[in-house]
N, C-alpha and C positions, 0 to 999 in steps of 0.2 A: 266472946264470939269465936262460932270455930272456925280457923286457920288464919288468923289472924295476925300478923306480923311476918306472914311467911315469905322466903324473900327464895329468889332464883339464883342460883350460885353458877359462876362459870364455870366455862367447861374444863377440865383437865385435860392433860396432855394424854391419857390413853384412852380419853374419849372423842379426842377429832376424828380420829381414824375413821371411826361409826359416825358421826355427824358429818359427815364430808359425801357420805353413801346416800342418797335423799330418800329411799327406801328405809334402811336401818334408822336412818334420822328421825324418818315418820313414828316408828314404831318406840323411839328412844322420847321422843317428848309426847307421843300416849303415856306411856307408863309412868312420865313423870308428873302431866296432866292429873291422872288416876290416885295417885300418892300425895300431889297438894291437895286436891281438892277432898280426899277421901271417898272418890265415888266408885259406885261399883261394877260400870261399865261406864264403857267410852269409843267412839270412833274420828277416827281422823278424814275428813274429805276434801278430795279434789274435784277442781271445777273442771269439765274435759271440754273443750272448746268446741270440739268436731262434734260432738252428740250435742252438746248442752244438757247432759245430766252429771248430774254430783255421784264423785264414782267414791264407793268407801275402799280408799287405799291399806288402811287396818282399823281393825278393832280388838275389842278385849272386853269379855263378860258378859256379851251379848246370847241372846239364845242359840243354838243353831240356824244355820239359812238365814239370819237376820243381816250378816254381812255384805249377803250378797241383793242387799235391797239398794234399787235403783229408784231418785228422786230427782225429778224435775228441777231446774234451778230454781224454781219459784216455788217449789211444793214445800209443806212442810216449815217447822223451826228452821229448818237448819238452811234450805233454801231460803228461806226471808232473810237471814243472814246475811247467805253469799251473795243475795241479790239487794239491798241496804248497805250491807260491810257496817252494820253497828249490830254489838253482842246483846244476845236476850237469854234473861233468865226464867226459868218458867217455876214456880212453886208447886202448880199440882198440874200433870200434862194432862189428864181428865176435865180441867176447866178451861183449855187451850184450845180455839178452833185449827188453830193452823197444825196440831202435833199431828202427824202421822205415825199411828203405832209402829214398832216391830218389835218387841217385845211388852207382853202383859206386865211384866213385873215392875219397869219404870214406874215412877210417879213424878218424878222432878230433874229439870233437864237445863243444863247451861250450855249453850254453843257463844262460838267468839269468831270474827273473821279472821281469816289470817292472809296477808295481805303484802305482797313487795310493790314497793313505790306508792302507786293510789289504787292498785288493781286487784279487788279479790281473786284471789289464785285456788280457796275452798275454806272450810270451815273444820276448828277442832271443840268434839263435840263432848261432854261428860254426862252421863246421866244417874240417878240415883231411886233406890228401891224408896226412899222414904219422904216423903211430903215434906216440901220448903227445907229442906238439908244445903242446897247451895247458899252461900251470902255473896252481898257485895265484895269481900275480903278475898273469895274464891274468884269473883269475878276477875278482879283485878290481877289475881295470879296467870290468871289463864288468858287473862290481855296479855302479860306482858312473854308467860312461856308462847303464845302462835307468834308475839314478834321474833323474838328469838328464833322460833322453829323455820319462821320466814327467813333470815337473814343465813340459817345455813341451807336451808334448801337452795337459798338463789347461789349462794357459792357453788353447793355439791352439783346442780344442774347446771353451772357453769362449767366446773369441770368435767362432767359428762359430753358437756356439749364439746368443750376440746377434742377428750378421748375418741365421740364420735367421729367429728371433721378429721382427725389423725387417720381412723381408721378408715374411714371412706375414701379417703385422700389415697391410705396404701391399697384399697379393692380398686380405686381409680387406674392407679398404675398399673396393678397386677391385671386386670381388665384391658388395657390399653394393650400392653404386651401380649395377651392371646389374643385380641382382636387384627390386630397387624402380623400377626402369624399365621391367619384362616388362610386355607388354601383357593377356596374360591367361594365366589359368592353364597351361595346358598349357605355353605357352612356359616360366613360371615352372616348372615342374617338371622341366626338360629344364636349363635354365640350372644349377638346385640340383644336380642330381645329374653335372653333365658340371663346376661346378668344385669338388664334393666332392672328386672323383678327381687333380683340375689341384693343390689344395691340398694332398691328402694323399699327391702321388705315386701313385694307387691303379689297379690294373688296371682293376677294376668297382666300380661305386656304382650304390645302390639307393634309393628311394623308395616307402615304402609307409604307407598311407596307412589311419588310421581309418575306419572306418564309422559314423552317427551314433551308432549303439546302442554303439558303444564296445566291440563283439563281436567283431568280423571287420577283419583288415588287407588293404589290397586293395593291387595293386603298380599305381603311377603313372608313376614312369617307371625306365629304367635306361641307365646310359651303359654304353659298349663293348661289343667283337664277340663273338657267340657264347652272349650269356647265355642262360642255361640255366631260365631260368624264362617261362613263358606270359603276353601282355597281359591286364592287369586279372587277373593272378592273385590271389586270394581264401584265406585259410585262418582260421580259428579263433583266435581271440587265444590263448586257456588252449589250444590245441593244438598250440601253435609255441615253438621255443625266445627266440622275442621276445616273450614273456610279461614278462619281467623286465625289458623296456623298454616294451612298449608300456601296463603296468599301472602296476608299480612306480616309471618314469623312469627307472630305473640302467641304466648302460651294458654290455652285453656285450662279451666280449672272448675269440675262439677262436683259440685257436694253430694247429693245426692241420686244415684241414675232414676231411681225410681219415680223422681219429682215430676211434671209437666215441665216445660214439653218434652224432656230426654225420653221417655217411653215409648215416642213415637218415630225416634230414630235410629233406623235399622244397622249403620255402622256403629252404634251402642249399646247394641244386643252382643255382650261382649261375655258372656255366662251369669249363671241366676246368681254365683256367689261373689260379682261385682258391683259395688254399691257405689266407690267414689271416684272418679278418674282423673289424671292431670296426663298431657297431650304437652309436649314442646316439638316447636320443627329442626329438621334437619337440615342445616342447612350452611353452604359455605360455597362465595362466591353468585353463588345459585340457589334456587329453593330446590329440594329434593326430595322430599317427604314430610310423614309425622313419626316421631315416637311417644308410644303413649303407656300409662301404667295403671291397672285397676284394682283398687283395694276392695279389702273381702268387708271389711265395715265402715264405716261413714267415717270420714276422715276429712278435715279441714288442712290442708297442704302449706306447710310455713314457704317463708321465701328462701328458704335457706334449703330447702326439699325441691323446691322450681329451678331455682342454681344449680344444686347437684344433677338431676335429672339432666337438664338444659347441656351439661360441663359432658356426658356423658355423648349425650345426643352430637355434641360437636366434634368427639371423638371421631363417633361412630360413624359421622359425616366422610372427613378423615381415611378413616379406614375403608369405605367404602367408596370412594376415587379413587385411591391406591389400589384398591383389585381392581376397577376396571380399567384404571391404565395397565394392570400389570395385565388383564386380557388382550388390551389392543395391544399391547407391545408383542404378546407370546402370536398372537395374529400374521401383526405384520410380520415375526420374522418367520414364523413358517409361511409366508407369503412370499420370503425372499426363498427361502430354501426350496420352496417351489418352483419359483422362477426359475432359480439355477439349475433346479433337474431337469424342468421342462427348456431351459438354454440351449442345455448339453442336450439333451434327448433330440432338441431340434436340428442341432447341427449336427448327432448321427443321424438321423433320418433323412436329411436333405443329402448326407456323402454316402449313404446306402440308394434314395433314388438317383442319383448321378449315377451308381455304378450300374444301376438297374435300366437305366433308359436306354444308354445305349446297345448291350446283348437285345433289351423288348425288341425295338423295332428293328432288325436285324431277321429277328424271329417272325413279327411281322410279317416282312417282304418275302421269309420264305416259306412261310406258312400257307399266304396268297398265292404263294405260286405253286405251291405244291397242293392246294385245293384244287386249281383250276384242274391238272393231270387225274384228280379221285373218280372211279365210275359214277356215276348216277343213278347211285342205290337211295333209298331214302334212307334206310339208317344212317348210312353214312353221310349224308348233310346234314344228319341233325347232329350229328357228333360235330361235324362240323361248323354248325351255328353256334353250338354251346359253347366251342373250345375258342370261337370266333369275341364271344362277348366275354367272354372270360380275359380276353387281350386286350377289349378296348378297357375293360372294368380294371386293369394293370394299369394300362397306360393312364384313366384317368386320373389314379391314386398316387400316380409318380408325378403326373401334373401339378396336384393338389399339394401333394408336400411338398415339391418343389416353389411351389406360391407362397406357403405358409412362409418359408424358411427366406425367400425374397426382401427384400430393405428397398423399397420402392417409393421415391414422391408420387404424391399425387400428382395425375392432370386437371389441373383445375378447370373446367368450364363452367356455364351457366345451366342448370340443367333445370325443366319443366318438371315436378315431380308427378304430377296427375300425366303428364305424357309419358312419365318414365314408368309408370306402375300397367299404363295401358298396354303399352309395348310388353311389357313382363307377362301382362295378364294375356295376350295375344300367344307365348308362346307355351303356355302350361293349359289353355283351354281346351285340349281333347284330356287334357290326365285329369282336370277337375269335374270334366262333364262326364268322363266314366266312372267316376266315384259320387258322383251326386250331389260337388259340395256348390252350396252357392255363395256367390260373393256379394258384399255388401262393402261399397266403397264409399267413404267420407272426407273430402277434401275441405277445410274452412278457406274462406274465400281471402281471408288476410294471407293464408299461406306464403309467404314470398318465393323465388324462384333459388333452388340451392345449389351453391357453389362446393363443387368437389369433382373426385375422377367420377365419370358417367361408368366406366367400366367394371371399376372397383363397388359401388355402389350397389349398378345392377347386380354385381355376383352375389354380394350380400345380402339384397330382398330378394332373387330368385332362390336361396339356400333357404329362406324365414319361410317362402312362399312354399317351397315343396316341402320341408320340414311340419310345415302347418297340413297338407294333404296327408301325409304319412301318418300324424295323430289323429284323422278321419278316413279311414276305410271305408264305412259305413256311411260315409254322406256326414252334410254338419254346413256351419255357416264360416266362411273364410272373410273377417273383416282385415279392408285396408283402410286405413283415415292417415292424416299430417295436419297437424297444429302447432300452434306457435307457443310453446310453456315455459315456464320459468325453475330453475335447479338453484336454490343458494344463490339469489340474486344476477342468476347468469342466465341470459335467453338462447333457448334450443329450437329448432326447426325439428320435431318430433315427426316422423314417419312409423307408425306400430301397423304389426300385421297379428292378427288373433286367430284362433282357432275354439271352435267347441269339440277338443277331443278331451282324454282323459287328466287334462292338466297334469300337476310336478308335484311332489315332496320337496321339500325345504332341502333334503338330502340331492336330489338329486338335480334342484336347482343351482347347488352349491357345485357340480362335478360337469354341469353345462358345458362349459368351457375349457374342460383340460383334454388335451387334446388327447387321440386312438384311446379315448373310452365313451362307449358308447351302448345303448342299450337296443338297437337295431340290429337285427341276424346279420342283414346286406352292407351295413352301415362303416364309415373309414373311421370317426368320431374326431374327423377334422374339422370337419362344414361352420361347427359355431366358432372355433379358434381361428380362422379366418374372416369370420365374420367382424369379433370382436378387433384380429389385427386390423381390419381394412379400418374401422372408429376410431381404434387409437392413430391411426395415420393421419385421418379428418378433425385428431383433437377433439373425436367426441366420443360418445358410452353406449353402451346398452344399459338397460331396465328391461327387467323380466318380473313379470307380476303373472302368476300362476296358483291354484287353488285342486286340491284333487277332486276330481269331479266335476271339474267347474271350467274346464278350457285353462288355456295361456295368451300370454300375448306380450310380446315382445316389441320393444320400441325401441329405433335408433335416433340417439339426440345426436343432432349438428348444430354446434354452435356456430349464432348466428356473426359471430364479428369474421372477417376473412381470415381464411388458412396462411 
């Protein structure tokens, strides 16, 4: 009988080196497969889990193109195998239903399972140009070479799988170390998702990002060509299938995008050469987002692939609280170094109008009195109106800084605020009736009566209230309302005055408040820094909500507990 007695010899010592390599190893028990059995071709296959086809890892003697034939785990000899895991020998593959050609020249085919623990892992396969050339004797060889082939694979893929975990472990690091280097967010968010993909192998990787209310996920950034989704695309937390990450924290995991129902969801239109996705959330202390990674072929995600991503994501978390504390920090301190020059700035400008008040009205009295003596030319009282308002327009701006730069308690009384706004409204009603503007007042009837200086107050909604005519030249609607709202569990006595003039820039919303700048010809660019000191006196704030095109309106919170 041929091959008969043939027995599998161990390995030597300058053949671990190539058994240890699960590639080389494959290709080292083909040829040895080929040499017991005598046959004249052969292939070795793997089971690929993430497809579920039998991938031919090598062959030998086969036609050309024949290597690169794809079989269903079920299809074929050799799939009945790996789907069975018991060896079949075939005598004439012409009287075989199940043989799937790939080459003519076969006639006779022995496959065997090859198999770690209970689990086919693929099949190694021989075949022959000659009718009934395999025996049982061959069979038995080729049972016991797939065990063998098995028992070094599982070691060489165990150490693969170290070298891997080793190396990810040091891209981890090395990863970790540029990401807490990024200079500021956006970098960081480009760095996160461009070595998502370097780490996980991935075609595309995603970043998407919470919104405060913990409603809406907004996309931040994305690595690679062609993605398929819009900047700063926005959707619905409970409307997306990253519900279950971006709520819950649990990881998603889709085999296939193409499958029902992913097709029909439009945060998974992520480019045409994305097929498999896995999504972990971001998240520490708080939930923060998703990161997600899209492979270019169908892919089944080990758990050892949801941990690294996961390990990566929690970095990234990490890293992305450190910048934006390092933002509020860089903030506040030019907040402080603000304060300081507008300190200093204040207290020259308050010892320059000191110097200024007294020469003004000096000038004044003798200004008036030397008007009285002028002929009664008309040019010359207009000279003399001009140069008249141009003294009061002095004196009011030496007032004004001098107010700013004041450390004054409030007079606390109880004051009416629908009285206090009428009175106000009483004394700007010819300047709003020559510009056209009409007012629209809305008092809620819970309103309570607010406690503060009535002086200090009024000066500050008469400054909102002419400030609001000045951004309507042309007419427009002047709303006054006061409601009772809520700020971070603390209740305010809201007074807002609006305007439909050309509303603010975010820029120029930001520059409201500092004080002689101003974007008015006439204007001091004190009015709001008074405004804001007399709130800070009252222990309360302003809110400015403004839109360009769209009006402003500006609202003073007093808190309701007493001063």
């Amino acid at each position: 009988m041929r091959g008969a007695g043939l027995i599998i010899e161990r390995a030597r010592p300058e053949e671990i080196h190539t058994l240890l390599n699960p590639r080389a190893a494959i290709r080292h028990f083909l040829r040895l497969a080929l040499a017991k059995t005598e046959a004249d071709s052969g292939s070795f296959v793997l089971l690929n889990p993430s497809t579920g086809f039998l991938d031919i890892e090598a062959s030998f003697g086969l036609r050309k193109g024949a290597g690169r034939t794809k079989l269903r785990a079920d299809e074929g000899v050799t799939g009945w195998v790996a789907t069975t895991g018991r060896s079949m020998r075939v005598s004439d593959v012409r009287r075989e239903w199940r043989y799937v050609p790939i080459d003519p020249r076969i006639r006779a085919e022995l496959a065997v399972p090859v198999e770690i623990g209970s689990t086919v892992i693929g099949v190694l396969n021989v075949d022959s140009h000659r009718v009934g050339h395999f025996t049982r004797a061959h069979e038995q060889v080729l049972i016991q070479l797939a065990a063998k082939a098995a028992r070094w694979l599982a070691i060489g893929w165990e150490i693969e799988g170290f070298r891997q975990k080793a190396r990810q472990l040091g891209m981890l690091v090395e990863i970790a170390q540029t990401l807490v280097s990024q200079p500021g967010l956006d970098a960081l968010f480009e760095g996160i998702v461009r070595n998502a993909a370097r780490l996980m192998g991935a075609a595309r990787s995603f970043l998407f990002l919470l919104t405060e209310d913990k409603e809406h996920l907004v996309l931040r950034a994305a690595f690679g060509e062609g993605c398929g989704l819009p900047a700063d695309f926005t959707i619905p937390v409970d409307e997306s299938v990253f519900s279950v990450v971006g709520k819950k924290g649990k990881p998603l995991l889709v085999l296939d995008l193409m499958e029902e129902p992913y097709v029909h969801c439009p945060e998974l239109r992520l480019g045409k050469d994305v097929r498999s996705l896995l999504a972990v959330p971001l998240s520490f202390v708080e939930r923060m987002g998703v990161l997600c990674v899209g492979m270019a072929q169908r892919h089944r995600f080990a758990k050892s692939e949801i941990e690294l991503l996961q390990t990566l994501a929690d970095l990234s978390t990490v890293s992305i609280q450190k910048a934006q504390l390092l933002q509020q920090v860089m903030k506040i301190e030019e907040g402080l170094r603000q304060s300081e020059r507008l300190s200093a700035l204040g207290l020259l400008a308050t010892e320059v109008a000191h110097e200024i008040r007294n020469p003004l009205t000096v000038i004044q009295m003798l200004f008036y009195t030397l008007a009285d003596r002028l002929p009664d030319d008309p040019g010359v009282r207009k000279d003399v109106e001009v140069i008249a308002a141009k003294l009061r327009q002095m004196n009011r701006i030496t007032e004004q800084v001098l107010s700013l730069g004041r450390s004054t308690q409030p007079l606390v009384e109880t004051i009416s605020v629908e009285r206090m706004l009428d009175e106000i409204l009483l004394l700007v009603r010819h300047k709003l009736s020559a510009q056209a503007i009409r007012v629209e007042k809305s008092i809620s009837p819970q309103v309570p009566a607010l406690q503060g200086d009535r002086g200090q107050i009024e000066q500050a909604l008469l400054n909102l209230i002419l400030n609001a005519a000045e951004a309507m030249p042309g007419g427009g609607v002047l709303e006054l309302d006061a409601s009772v709202v809520e700020r971070d569990g603390v209740a305010y006595l809201a007074v807002a005055v609006g305007d439909s003039g050309p509303g603010m820039t975010p820029e120029e919303i930001e520059s409201l408040f500092v004080p002689f700048l101003t974007r008015k010809a006439q204007g001091t660019g004190i009015g709001m820094a008074i405004v804001r000191k007399i709130m800070e006196d009252h222990r309360g704030k302003v809110e400015v909500d403004s839109t360009p095109g769209r009006g402003s309106r500006i609202s003073l919170l007093f808190p309701l507990t007493p001063i």
